[in-house]
N, C-alpha and C positions, 0 to 999 in steps of 0.2 A: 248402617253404622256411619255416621258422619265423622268427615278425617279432622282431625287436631290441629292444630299451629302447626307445630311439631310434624307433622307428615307435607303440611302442605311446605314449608321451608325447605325442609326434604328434595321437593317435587322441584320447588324453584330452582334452587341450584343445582341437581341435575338438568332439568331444562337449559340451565343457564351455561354448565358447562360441555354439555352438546353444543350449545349453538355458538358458543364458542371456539371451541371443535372445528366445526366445520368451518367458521370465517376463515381460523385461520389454514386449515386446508386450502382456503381457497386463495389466502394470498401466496402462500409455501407455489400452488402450481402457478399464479401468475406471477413470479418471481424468476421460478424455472423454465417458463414460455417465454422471459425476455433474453433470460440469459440463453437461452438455448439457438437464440439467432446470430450471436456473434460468436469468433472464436474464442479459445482459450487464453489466456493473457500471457505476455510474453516477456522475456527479461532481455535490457538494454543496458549491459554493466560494463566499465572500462577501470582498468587498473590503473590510475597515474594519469597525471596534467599530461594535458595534448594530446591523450586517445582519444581515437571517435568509437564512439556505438552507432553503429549504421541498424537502425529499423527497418522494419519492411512488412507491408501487408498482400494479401494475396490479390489477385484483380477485382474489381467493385467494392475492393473495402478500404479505408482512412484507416490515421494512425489517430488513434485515443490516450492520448499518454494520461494514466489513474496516477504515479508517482514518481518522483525523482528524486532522491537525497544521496548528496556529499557526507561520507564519510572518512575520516583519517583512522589507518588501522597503527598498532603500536611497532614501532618499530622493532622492538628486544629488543636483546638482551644477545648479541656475536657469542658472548662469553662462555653462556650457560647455554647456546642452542636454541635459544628460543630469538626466530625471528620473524617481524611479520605476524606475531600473535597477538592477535584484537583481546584476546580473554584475561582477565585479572586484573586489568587497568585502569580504573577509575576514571582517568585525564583524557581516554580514548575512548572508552568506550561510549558505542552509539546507542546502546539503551539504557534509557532511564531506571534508575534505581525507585525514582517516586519520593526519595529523600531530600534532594539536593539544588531543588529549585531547578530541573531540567524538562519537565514534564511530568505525565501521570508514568506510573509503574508500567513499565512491559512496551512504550510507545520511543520512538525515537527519540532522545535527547538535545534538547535545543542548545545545549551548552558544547555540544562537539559534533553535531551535525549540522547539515545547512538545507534547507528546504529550495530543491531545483525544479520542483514541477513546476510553476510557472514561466521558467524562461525556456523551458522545454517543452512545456505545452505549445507559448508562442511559435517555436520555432517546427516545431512538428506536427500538430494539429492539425487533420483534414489532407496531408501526403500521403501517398499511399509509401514514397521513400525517402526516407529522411537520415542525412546524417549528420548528428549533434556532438559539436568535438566540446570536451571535459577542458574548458580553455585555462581555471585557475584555479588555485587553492582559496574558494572562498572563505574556508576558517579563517583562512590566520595563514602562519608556518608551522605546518605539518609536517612534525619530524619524523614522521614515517610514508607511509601511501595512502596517495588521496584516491580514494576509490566513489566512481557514479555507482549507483542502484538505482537502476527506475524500473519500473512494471508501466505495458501499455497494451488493450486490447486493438483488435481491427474490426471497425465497427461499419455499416453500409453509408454512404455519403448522405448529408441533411439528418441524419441520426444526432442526436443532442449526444455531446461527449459528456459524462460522466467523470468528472477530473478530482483530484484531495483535494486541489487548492482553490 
């Protein structure tokens, strides 16, 4: 009995989505064999103009800074108790709505954050320690707390850093 179109279409896309399959198996482990050489990434966050975040990696490994953003949180509301709450505030808040001409939805907001990975990168990149003082409020006036956020792995020295920016 000889097979159809129909059977043979069949055969191809199963074939097709085997080997599919498999490719991608095989980027998922060479994905997980690079990451699995460096450590887990680490958080460098300071509350307020003129703190430092002192990084640090363990011996034979660099500092990889992947990101740093300036954030101003809202100051409240003494009145009602709320102080220091980043939530419900539109003028503060650091993620994007997606609506407002700030960015795509769900991504840090370029209208009230400030992008510090590259002067962070510069200044930290390839030390194994580094400390990065939070020197100004690059918004603007922040009439509440400027707070850093950066994430940075420690990565083996001559390894390519991986950075956002």
């Amino acid at each position: 009995m000889a097979l159809s179109t129909l059977d043979w279409a069949v055969m191809f896309f199963l074939i097709l989505g085997v080997g599919l399959s498999i490719w991608y198996f095989g980027v998922a482990y060479n994905y997980r064999n690079t990451l699995s050489k460096f450590s887990n990434s680490r958080g460098a966050n300071v509350s307020g103009v003129g703190k430092t975040a002192n990084l640090s990696c363990d011996s034979g490994k660099v500092i990889c800074v992947y990101r740093a953003t300036q954030i101003c949180t809202d100051p409240g509301n003494p009145k009602y108790g709320f102080i220091n709450q980043n939530f419900e505030n539109p003028t503060t808040d650091p993620i994007s709505n997606g609506l407002d001409g700030g960015g795509k939805y769900g991504e840090y907001s370029t209208k009230t954050t400030t992008n510090l990975t590259k002067d962070m990168s510069e200044k930290c990149n390839g030390k194994s320690e580094c400390a990065y003082v939070h020197e100004k409020d690059f918004l603007g006036v922040c009439q509440g707390t400027s707070q850093l956020i950066a994430t940075y792995t420690c990565i083996p020295p001559g390894v390519a850093c991986q950075s956002a920016y």
